[in-house]
N, CA, C, O and CB atoms as a CASP TS submission, in Angstrom:
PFRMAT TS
TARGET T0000
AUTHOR 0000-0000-0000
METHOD Language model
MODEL 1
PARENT N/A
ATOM      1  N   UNK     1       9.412  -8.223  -1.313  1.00  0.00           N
ATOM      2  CA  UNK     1       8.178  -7.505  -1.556  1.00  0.00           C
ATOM      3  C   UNK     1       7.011  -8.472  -1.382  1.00  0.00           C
ATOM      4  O   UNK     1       7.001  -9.525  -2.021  1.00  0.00           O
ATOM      5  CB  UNK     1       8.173  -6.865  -2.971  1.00  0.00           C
ATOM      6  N   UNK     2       6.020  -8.152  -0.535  1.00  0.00           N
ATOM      7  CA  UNK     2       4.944  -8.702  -0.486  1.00  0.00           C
ATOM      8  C   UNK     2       4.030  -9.319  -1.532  1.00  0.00           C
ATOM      9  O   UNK     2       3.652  -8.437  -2.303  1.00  0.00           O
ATOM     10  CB  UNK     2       4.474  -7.998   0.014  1.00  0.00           C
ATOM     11  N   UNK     3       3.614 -10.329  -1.790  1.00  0.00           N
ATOM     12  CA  UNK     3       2.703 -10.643  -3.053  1.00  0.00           C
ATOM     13  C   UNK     3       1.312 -10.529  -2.539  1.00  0.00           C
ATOM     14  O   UNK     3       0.991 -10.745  -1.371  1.00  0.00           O
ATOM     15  CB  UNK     3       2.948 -12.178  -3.734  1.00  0.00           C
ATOM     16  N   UNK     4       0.569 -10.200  -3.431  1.00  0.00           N
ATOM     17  CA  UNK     4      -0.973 -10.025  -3.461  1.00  0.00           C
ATOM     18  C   UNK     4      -1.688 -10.930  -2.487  1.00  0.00           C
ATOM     19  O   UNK     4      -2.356 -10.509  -1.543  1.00  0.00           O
ATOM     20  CB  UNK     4      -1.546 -10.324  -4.891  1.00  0.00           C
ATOM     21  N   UNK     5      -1.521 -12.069  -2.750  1.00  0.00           N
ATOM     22  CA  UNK     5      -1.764 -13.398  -2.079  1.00  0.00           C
ATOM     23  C   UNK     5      -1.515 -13.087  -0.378  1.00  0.00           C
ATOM     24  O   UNK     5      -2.456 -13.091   0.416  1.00  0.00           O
ATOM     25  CB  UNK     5      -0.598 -14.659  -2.765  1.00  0.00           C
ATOM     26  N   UNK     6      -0.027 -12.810   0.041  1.00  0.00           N
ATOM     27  CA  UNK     6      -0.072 -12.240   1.146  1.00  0.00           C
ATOM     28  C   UNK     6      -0.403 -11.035   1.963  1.00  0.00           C
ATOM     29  O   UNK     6      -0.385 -11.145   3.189  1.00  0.00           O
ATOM     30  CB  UNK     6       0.586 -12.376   1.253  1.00  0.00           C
ATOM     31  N   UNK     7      -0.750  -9.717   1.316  1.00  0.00           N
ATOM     32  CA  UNK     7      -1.425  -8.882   1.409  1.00  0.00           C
ATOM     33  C   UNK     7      -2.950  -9.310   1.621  1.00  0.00           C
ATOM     34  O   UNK     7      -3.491  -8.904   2.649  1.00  0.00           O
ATOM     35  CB  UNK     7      -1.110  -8.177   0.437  1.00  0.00           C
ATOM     36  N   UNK     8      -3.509  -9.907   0.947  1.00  0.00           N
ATOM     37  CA  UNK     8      -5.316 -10.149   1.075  1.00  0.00           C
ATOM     38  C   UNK     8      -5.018 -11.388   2.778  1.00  0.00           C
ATOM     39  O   UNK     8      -5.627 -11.576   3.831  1.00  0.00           O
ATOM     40  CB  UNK     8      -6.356 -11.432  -1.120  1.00  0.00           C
ATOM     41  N   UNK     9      -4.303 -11.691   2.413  1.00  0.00           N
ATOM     42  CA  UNK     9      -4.098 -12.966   3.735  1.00  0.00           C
ATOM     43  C   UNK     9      -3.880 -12.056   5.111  1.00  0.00           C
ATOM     44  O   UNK     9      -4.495 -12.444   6.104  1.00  0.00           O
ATOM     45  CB  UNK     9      -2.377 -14.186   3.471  1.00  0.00           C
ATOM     46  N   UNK    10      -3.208 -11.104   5.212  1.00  0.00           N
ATOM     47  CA  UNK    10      -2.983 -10.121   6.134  1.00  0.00           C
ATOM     48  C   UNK    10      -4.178  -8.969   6.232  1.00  0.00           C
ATOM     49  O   UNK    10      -4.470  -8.333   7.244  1.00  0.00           O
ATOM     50  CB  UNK    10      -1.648  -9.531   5.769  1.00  0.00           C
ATOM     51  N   UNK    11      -4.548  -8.907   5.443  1.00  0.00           N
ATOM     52  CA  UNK    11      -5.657  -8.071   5.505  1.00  0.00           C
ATOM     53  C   UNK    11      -7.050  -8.802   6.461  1.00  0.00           C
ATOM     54  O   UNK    11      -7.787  -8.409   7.366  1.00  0.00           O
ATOM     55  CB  UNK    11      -6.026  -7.769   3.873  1.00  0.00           C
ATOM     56  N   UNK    12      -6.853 -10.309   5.501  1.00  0.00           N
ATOM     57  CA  UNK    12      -8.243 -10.962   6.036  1.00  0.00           C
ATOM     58  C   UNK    12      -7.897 -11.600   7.611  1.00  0.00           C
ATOM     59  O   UNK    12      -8.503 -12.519   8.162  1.00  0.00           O
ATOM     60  CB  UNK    12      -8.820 -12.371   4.840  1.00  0.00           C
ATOM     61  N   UNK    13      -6.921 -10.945   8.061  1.00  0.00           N
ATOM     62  CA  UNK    13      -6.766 -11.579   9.803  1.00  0.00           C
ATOM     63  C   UNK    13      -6.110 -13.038   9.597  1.00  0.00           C
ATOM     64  O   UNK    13      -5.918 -13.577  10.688  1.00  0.00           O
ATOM     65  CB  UNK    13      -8.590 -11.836  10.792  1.00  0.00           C
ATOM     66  N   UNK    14      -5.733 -13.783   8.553  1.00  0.00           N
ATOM     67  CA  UNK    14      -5.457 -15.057   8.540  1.00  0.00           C
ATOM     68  C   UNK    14      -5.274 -15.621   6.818  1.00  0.00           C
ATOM     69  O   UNK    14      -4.504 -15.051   6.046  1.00  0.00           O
ATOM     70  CB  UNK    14      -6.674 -15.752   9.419  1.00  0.00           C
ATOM     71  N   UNK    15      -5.893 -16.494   6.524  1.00  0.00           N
ATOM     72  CA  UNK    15      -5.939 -16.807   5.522  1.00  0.00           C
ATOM     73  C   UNK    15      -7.108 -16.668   4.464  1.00  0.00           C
ATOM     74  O   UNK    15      -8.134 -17.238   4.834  1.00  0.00           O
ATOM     75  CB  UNK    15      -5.608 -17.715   5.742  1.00  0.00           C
ATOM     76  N   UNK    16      -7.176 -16.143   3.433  1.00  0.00           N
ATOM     77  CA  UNK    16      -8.221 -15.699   2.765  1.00  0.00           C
ATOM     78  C   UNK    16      -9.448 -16.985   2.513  1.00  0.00           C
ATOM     79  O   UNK    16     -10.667 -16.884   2.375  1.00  0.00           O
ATOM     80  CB  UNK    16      -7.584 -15.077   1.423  1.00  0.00           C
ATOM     81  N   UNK    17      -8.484 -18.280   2.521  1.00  0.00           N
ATOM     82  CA  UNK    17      -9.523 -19.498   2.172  1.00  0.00           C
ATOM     83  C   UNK    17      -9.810 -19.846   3.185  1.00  0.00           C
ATOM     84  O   UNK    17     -10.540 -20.821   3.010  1.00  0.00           O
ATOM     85  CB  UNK    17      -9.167 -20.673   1.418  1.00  0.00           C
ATOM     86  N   UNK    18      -9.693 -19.656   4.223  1.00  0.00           N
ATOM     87  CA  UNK    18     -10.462 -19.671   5.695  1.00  0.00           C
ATOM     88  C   UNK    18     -11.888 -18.971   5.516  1.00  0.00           C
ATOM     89  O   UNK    18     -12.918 -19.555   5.854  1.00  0.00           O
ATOM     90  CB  UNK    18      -9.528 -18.754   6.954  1.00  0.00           C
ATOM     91  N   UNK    19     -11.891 -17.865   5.042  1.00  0.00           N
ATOM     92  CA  UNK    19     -13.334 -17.101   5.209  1.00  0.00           C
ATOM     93  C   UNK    19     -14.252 -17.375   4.720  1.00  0.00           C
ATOM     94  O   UNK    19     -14.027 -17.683   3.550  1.00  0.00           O
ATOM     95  CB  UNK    19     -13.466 -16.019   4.930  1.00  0.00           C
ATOM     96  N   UNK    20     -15.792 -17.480   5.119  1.00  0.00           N
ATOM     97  CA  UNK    20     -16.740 -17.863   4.046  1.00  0.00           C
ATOM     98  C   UNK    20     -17.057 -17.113   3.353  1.00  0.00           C
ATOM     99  O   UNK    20     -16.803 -16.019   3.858  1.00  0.00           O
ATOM    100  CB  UNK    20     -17.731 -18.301   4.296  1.00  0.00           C
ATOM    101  N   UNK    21     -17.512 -17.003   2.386  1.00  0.00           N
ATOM    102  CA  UNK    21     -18.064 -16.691   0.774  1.00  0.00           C
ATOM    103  C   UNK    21     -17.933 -14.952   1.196  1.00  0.00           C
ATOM    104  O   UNK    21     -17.206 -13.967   1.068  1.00  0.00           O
ATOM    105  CB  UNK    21     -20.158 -17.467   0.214  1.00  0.00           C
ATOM    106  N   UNK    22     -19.074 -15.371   1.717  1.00  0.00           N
ATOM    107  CA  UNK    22     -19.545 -13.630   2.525  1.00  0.00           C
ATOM    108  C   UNK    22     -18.892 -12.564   2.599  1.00  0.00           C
ATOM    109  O   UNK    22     -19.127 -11.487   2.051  1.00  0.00           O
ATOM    110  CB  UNK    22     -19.740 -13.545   3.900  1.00  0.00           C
ATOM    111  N   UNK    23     -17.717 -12.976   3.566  1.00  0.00           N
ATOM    112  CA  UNK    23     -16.920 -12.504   4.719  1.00  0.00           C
ATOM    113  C   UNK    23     -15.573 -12.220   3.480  1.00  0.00           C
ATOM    114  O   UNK    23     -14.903 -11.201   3.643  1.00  0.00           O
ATOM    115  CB  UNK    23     -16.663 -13.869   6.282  1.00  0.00           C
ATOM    116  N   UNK    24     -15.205 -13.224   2.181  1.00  0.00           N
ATOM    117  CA  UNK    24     -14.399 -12.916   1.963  1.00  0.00           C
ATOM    118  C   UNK    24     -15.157 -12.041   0.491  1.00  0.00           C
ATOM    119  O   UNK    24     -14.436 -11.840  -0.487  1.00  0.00           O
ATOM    120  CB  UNK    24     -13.378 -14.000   2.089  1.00  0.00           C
ATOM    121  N   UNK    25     -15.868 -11.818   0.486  1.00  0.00           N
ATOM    122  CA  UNK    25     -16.113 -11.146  -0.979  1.00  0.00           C
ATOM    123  C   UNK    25     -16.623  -9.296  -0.224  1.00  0.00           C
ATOM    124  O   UNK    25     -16.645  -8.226  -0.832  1.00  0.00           O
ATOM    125  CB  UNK    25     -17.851 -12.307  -2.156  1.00  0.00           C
ATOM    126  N   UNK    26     -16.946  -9.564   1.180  1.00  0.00           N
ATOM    127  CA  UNK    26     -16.765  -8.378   1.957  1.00  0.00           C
ATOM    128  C   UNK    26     -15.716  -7.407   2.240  1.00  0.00           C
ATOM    129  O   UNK    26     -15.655  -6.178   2.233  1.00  0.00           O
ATOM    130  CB  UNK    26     -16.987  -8.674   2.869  1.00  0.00           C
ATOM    131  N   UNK    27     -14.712  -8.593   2.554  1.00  0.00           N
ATOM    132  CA  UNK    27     -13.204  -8.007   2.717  1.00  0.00           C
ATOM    133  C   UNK    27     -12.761  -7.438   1.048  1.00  0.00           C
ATOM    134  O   UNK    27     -12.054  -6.441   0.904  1.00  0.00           O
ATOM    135  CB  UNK    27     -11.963  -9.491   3.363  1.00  0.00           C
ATOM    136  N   UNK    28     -13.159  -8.031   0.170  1.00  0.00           N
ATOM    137  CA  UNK    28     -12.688  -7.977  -0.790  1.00  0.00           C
ATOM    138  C   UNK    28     -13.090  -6.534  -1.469  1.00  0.00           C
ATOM    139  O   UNK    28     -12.402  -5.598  -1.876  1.00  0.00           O
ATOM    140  CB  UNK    28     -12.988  -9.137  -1.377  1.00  0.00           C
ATOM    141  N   UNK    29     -14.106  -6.702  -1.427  1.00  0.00           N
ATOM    142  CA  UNK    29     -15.252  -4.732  -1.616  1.00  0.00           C
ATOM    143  C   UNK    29     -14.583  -4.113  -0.506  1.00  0.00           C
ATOM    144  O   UNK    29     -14.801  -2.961  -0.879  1.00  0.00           O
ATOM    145  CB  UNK    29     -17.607  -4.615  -1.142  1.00  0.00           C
ATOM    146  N   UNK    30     -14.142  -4.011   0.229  1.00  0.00           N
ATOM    147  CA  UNK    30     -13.621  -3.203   0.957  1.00  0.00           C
ATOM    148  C   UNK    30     -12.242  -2.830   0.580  1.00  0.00           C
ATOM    149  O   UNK    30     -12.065  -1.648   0.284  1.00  0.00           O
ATOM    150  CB  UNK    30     -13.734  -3.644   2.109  1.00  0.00           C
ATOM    151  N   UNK    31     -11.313  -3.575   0.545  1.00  0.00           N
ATOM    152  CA  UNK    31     -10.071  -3.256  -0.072  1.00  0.00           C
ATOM    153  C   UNK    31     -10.164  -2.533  -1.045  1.00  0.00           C
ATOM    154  O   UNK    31      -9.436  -1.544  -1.142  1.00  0.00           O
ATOM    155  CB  UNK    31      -9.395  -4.203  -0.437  1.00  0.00           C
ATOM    156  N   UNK    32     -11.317  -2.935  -2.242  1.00  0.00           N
ATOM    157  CA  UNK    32     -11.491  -2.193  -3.848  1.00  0.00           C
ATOM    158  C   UNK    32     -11.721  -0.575  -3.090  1.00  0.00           C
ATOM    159  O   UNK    32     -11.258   0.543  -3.316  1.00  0.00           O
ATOM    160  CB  UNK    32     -13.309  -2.938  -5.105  1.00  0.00           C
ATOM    161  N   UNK    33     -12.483  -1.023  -2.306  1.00  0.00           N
ATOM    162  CA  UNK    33     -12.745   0.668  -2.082  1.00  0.00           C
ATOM    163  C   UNK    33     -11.913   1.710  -1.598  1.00  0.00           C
ATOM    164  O   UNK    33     -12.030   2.925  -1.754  1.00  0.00           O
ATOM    165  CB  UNK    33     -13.686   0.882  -1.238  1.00  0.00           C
ATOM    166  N   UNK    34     -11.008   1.022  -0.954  1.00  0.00           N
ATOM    167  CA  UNK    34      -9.972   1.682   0.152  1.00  0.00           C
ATOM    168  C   UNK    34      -8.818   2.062  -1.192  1.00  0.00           C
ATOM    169  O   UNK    34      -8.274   3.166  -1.158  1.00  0.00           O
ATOM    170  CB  UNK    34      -9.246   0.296   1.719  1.00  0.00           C
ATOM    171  N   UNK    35      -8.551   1.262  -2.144  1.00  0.00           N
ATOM    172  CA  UNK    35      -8.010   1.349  -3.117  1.00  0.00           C
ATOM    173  C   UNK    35      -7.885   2.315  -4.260  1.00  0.00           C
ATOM    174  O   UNK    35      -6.979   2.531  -5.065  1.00  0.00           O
ATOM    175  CB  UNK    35      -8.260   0.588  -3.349  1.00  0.00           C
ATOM    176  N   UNK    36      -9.126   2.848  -4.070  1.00  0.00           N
ATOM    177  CA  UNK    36      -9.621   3.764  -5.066  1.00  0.00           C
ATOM    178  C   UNK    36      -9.606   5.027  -3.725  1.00  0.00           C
ATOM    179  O   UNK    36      -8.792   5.950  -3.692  1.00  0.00           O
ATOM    180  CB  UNK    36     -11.360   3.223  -5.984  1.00  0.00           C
ATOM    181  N   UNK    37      -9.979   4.947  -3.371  1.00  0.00           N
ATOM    182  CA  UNK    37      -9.994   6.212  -2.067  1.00  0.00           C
ATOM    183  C   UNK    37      -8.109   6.605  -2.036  1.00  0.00           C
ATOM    184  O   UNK    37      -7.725   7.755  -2.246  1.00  0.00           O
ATOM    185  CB  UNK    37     -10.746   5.285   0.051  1.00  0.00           C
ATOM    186  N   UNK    38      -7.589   5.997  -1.883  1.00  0.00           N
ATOM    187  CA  UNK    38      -6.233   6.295  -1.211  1.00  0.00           C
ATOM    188  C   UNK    38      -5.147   5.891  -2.529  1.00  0.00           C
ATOM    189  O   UNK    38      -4.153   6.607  -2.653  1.00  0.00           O
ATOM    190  CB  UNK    38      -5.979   5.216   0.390  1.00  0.00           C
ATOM    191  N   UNK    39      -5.311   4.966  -3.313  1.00  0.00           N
ATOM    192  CA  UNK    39      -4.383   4.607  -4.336  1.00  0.00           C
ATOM    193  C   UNK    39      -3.785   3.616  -3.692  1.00  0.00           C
ATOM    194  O   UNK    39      -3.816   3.137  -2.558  1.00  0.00           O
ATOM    195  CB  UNK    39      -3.455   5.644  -4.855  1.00  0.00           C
ATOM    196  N   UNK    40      -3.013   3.352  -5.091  1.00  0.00           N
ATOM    197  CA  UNK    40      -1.918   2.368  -5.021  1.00  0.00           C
ATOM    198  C   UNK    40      -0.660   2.255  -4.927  1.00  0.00           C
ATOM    199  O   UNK    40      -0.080   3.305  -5.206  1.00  0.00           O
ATOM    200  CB  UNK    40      -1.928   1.879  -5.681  1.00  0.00           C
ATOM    201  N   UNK    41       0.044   1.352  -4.630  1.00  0.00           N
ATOM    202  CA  UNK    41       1.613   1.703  -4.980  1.00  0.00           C
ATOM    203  C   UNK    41       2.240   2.121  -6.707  1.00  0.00           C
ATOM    204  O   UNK    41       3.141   2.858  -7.108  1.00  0.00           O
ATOM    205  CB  UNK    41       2.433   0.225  -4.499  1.00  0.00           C
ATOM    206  N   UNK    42       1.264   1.250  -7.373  1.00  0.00           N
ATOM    207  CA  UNK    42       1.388   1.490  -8.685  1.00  0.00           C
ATOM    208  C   UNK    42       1.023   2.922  -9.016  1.00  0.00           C
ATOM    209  O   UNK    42       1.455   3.311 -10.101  1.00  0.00           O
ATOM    210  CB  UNK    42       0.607   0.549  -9.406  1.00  0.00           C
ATOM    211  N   UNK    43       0.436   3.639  -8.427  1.00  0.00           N
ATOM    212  CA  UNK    43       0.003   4.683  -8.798  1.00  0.00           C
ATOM    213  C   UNK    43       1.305   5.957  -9.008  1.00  0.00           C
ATOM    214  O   UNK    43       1.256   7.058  -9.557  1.00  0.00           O
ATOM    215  CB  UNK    43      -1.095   4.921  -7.781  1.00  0.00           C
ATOM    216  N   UNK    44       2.531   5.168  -8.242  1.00  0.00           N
ATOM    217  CA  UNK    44       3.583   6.198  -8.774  1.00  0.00           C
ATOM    218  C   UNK    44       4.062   6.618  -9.667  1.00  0.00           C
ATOM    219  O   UNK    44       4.093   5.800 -10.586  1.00  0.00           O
ATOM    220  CB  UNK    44       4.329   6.157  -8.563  1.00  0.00           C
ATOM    221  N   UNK    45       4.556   7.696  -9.928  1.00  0.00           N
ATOM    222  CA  UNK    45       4.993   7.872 -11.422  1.00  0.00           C
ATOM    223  C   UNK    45       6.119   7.575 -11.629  1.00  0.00           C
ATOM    224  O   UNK    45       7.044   7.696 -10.826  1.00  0.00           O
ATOM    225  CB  UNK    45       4.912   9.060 -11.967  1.00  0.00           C
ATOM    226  N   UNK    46       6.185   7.106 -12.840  1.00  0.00           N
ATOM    227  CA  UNK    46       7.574   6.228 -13.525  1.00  0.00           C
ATOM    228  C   UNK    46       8.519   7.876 -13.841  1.00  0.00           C
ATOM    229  O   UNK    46       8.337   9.084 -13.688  1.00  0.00           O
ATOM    230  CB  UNK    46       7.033   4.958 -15.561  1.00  0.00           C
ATOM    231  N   UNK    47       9.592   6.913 -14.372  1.00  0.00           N
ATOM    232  CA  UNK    47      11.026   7.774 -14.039  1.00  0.00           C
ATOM    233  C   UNK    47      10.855   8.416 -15.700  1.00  0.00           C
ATOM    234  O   UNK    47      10.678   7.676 -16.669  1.00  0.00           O
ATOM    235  CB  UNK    47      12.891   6.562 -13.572  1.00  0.00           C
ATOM    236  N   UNK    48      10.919   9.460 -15.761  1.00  0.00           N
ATOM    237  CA  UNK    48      10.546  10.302 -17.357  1.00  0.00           C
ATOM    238  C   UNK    48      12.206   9.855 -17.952  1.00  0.00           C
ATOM    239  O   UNK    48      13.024   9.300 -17.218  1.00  0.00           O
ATOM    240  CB  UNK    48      10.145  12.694 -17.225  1.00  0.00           C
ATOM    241  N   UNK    49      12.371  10.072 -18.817  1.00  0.00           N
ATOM    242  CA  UNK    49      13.133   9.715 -20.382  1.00  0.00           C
ATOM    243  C   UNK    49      13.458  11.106 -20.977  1.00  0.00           C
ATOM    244  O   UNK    49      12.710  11.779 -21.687  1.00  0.00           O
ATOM    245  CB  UNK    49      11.998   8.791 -21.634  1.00  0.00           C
ATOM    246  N   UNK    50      14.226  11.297 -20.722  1.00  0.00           N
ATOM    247  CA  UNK    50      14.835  12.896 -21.770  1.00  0.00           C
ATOM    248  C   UNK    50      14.344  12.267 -23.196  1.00  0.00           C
ATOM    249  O   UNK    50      14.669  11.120 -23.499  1.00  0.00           O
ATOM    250  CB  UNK    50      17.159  13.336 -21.829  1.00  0.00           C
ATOM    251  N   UNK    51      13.640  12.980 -23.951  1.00  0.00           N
ATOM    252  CA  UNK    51      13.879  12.865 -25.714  1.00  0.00           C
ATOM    253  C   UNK    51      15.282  12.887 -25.973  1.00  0.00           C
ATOM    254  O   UNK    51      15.998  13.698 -25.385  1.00  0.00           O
ATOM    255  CB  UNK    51      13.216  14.194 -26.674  1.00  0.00           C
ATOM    256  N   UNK    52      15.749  12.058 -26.811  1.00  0.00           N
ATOM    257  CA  UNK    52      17.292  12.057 -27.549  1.00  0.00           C
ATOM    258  C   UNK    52      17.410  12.178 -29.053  1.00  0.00           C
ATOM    259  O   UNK    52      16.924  11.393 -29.867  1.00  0.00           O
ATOM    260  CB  UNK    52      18.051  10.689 -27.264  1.00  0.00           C
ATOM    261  N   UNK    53      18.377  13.657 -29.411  1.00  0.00           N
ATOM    262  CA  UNK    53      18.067  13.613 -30.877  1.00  0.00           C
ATOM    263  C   UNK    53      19.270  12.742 -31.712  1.00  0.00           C
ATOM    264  O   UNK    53      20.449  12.885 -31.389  1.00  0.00           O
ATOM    265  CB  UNK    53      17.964  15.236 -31.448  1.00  0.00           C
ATOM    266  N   UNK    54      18.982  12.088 -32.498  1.00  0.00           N
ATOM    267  CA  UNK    54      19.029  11.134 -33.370  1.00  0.00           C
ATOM    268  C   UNK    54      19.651  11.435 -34.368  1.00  0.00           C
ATOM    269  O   UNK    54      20.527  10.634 -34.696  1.00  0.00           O
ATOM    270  CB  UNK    54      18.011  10.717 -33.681  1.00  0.00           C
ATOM    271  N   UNK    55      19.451  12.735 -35.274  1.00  0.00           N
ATOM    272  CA  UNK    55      19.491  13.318 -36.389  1.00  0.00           C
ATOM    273  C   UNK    55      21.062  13.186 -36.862  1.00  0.00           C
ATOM    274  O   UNK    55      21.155  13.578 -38.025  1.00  0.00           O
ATOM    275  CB  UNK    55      18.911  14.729 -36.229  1.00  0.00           C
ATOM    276  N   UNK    56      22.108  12.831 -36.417  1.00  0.00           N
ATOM    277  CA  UNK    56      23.182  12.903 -36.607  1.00  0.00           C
ATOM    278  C   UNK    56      23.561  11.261 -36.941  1.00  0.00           C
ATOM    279  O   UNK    56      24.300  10.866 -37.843  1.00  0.00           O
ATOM    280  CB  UNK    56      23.783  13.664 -35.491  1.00  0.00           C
ATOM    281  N   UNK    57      22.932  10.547 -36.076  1.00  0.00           N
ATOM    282  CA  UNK    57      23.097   8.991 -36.165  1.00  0.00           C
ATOM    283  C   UNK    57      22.269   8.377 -37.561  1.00  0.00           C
ATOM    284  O   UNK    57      22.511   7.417 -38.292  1.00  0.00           O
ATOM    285  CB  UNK    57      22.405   8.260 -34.651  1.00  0.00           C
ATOM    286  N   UNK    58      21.259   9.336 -37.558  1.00  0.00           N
ATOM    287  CA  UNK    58      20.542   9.333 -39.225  1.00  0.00           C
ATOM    288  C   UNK    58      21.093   9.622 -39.945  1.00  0.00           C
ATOM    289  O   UNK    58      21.264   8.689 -40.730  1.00  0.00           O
ATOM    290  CB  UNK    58      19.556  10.010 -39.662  1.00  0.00           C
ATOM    291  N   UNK    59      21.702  10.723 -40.311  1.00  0.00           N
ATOM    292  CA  UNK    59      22.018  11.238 -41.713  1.00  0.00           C
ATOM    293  C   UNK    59      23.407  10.308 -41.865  1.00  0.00           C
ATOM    294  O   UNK    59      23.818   9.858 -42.935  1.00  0.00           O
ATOM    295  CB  UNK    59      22.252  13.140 -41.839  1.00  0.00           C
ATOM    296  N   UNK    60      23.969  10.142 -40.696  1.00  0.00           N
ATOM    297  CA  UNK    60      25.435   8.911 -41.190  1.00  0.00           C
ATOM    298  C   UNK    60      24.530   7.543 -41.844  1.00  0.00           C
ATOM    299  O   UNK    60      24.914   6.731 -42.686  1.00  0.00           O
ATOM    300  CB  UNK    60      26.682   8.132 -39.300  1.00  0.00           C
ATOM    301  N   UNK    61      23.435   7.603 -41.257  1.00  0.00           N
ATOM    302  CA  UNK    61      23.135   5.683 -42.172  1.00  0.00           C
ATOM    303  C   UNK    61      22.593   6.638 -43.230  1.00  0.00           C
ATOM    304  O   UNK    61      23.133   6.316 -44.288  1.00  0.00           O
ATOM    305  CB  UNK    61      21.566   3.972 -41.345  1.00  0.00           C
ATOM    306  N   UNK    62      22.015   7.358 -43.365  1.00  0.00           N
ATOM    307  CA  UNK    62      21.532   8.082 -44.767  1.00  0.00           C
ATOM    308  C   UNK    62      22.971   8.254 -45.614  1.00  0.00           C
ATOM    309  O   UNK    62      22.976   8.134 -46.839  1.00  0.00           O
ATOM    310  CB  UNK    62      20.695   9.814 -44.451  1.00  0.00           C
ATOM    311  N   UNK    63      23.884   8.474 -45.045  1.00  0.00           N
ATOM    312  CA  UNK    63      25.110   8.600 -46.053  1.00  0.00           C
ATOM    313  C   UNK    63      25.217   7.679 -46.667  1.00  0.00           C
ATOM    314  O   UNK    63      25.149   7.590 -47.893  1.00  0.00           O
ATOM    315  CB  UNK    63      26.334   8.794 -45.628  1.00  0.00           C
ATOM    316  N   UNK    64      25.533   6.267 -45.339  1.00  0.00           N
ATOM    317  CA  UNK    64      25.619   5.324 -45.943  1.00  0.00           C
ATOM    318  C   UNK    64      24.711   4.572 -47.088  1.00  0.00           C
ATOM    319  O   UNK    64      25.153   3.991 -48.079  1.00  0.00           O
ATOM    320  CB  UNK    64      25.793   4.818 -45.129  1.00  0.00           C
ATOM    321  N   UNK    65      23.675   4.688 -46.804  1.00  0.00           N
ATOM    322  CA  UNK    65      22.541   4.389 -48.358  1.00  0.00           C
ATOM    323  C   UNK    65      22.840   4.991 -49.470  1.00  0.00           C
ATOM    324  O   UNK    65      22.940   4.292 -50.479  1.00  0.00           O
ATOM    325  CB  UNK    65      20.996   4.899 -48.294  1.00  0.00           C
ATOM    326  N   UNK    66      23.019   6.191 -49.546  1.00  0.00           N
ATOM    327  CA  UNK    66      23.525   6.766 -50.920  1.00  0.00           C
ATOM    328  C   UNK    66      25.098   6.538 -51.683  1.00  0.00           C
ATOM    329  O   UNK    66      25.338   7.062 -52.771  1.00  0.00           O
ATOM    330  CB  UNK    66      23.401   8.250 -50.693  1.00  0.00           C
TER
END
């Protein structure tokens, strides 16, 4: 999987510390924007969780306390 570092490096045609100030805080507003326009990978939704009832595994340690 790609890291951030190489993503902005591919984006910026080369290496991000190559660019001057300008050029890379340009590229950089641009990505934010493209980011928010289109999303992220993070933006997927996670895998949901059935609720699990419990109530049986309780009342045995509740037995056990009394």
């Amino acid at each position: 999987m790609p890291t951030d570092r190489s993503i902005i490096d591919a984006a910026s045609g080369g290496a991000l510390v190559d660019k001057t100030l300008e050029a890379a805080c340009q590229l950089i507003s641009n990505m934010e924007a493209n980011s928010k326009q289109f999303g992220t990978h993070g933006d997927i939704p996670s895998k949901r969780v059935n609720e699990v009832s419990i109530s049986n595994l309780e009342n045995k340690v509740n037995d056990l306390l009394l």
